[in-house]
C-alpha positions in Angstrom: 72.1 9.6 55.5 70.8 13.2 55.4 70.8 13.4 59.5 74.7 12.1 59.0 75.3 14.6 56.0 73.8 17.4 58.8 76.0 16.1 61.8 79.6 16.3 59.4 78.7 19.7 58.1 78.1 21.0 62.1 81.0 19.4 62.8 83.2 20.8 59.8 81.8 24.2 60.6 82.9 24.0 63.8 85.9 22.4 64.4 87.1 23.4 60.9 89.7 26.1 61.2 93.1 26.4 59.5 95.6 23.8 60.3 93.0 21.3 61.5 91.7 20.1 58.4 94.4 16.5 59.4 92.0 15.7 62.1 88.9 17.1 60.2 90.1 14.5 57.5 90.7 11.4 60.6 87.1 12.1 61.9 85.7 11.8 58.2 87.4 8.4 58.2 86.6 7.1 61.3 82.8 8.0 60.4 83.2 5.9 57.4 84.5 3.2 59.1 82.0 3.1 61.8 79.1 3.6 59.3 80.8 0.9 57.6 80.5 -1.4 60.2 76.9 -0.1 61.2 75.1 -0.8 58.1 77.0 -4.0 57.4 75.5 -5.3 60.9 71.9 -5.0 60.1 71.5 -8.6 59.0 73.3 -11.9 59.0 75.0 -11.5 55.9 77.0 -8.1 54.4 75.3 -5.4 53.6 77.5 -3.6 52.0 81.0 -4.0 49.8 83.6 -1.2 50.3 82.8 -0.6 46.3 79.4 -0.3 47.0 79.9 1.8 49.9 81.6 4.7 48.3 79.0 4.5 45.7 76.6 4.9 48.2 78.2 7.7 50.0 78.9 9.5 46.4 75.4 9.1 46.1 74.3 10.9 49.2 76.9 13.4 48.5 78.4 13.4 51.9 81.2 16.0 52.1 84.5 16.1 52.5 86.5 18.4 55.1 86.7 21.8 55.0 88.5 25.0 56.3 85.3 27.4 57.3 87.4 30.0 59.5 90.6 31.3 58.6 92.5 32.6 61.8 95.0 34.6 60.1 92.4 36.6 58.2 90.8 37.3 62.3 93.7 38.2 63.5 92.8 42.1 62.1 89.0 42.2 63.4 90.4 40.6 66.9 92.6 43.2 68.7 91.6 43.1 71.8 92.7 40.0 72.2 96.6 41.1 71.3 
């Protein structure tokens, strides 16, 4: 869980700029669902409860999306781009 808890943050940090945090919140989702499904497949019989799941993941602290990069506070450092 910590390598996943690594590969969210890199991806929040950097695809996580203003007006993207809708798709930063669909990605989060479709990891849950797909860890979900993961874990649940390592033996003949369920792993895993969606109850006990989010317990789990509550556990690990896994975090939610975030905004790490503002563009309309760049907009003054970037003017040679304008």
């Amino acid at each position: 869980m910590e390598k996943l808890k690594r590969k969210l943050i890199g991806y929040y940090r950097y695809y996580g700029i203003t007006d993207n945090t809708e798709n930063l919140d669909k990605f989060r989702y479709l990891v849950r669902r797909l860890t979900f499904k993961w874990l649940n497949r390592r033996s003949q019989k369920r792993s895993y409860n969606w109850i006990s799941f989010d317990a789990m993941f509550k556990y690990f602290n896994i975090p939610k999306a975030k905004v790490y990069v503002n563009i309309f506070e760049l907009k003054e450092d970037i003017t040679y781009i304008l």
